[in-house]
Phi, psi and omega in degrees: 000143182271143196256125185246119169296140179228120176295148173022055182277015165274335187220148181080202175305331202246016169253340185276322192313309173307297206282303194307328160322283191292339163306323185278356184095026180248127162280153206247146149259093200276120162230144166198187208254353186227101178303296157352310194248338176296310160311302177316317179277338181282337142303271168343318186268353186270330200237356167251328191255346194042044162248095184340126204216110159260171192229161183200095189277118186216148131263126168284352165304344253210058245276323173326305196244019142287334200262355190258316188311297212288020204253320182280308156316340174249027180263109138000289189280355179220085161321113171208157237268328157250135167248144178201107181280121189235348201302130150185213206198143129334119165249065188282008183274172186250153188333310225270353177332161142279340213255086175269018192317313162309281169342315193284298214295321170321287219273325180305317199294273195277005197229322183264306199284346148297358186266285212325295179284311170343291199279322175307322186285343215270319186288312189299318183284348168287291172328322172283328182082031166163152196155180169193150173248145181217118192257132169281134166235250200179131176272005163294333164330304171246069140262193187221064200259028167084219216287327173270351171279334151342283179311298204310300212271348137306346157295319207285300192300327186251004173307293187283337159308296201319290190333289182320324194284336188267358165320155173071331207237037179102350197239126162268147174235125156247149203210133173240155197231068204280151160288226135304118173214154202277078180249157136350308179298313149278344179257012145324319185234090189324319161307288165343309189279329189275341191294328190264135201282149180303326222275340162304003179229145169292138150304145168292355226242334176271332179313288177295313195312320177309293196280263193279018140292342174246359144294309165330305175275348180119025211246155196259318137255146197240098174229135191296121192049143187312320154323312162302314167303315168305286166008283175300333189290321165300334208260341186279307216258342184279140154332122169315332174325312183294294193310299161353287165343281170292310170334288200308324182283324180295299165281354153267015154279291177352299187286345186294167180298335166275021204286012185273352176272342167271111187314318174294004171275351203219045185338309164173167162215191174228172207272144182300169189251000000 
């Protein structure tokens, strides 16, 4: 039976991920930061889907229980077979910050430790002569909305570097670019969740659904429902200048005392690890 690891698989994007897995027969690895709820899901998923469910309590902030990750990933005698990154955070302090504790704790999360496991899965599975990776990014990746669209669109850049180095030898890299979905992170803050008009915001359940159906063919970026997509094409196809433009109006709403009511401030995020 195929084994899928899952980064910040308790909640969110990476708890619909879990479940949609374990729906296909995989048994899971589950990681996150709260031993409580990783047993909790690991029961559930054990007792609804009957697929064997491990847990692996890490901050991935933490380069120690980064290296413990990617240790499961290179164990030989317990294979696996998708990886899937998902642990990450909201980053809202601004560059010019002094203070860079949100940025350090960002970039370990969504950028070293997505280098990290990325490449133990990326080697192991080259040697098997087969596997996927599958990386959450953002389609705020492609703008220019400070420090987590920033992290974001290196997930996105490395995604398709990975593909490429991995061409030919079995192993997909898919990079998903999700919009507003209905997490925990986001419907925290009720201004915030009213800001945004219904029909803009996705389920995570649609997310994953998205994403690994488009893993399936082979795809390398993935981005969810036909709205997002537009989204993206434009966002692809415009003078950068333009995007610059629009980046600038989004984050100097951002900064104001409301800023939590503008919806192009919270494009998306995934869930902590």
């Amino acid at each position: 039976m195929a084994t899928a690891l899952i980064t910040g698989g308790t909640s969110g994007i990476g708890a619909a991920f879990a479940e949609q897995l374990a729906a296909r027969g995989y048994d899971l690895v589950l990681v996150a930061r709260d031993p409580g709820r990783l047993a909790s899901a690991a029961a559930a998923l054990s007792s609804t889907r009957g697929v064997a469910v491990e847990t692996i309590s890490a901050d991935l902030a933490e380069r120690a229980d980064a290296e413990r990750v990617v240790a499961r990933i290179e164990d030989p005698e317990r294979p696996i077979d998708l990886l899937v990154n998902n642990a990450g955070s909201g980053v809202r302090a601004e560059l010019t910050s002094s203070d860079t504790a949100a940025h350090d704790r960002g970039i370990a999360v969504m950028c070293t430790a997505v280098l990290l496991l990325g490449g133990a899965a990326g080697r192991t599975m080259r040697d098997r002569g087969t596997g996927a990776i599958l990386n959450v990014s953002s389609l705020q990746s492609l703008f220019t909305t400070g420090s987590y669209a920033a992290m974001k669109a290196w997930v996105t850049s490395y995604s398709q570097s990975l593909s490429v180095e991995l061409r030919g030898t079995g192993v997909t890299v898919t990079a998903v670019l999700p919009g507003w979905v209905t997490t925990p992170w986001h419907t925290g803050s009720g201004a915030r969740a009213s800001a945004i008009p219904g029909w803009l915001w996705i389920g995570p359940d649609v997310v994953a659904r998205t994403a690994l159906a488009d893993l399936d063919r082979g795809r390398v970026i993935s981005i969810p429902t036909g709205r997002y997509r537009a989204i993206g094409w434009f966002a692809r196809h415009l003078p950068r200048s333009v995007i610059r433009w629009i980046s600038g109006k989004i984050s100097s709403r951002r900064s104001r005392p409301a800023q939590s009511t503008d919806p192009l401030t919270t494009l998306t995020t995934t869930e902590d690890s």
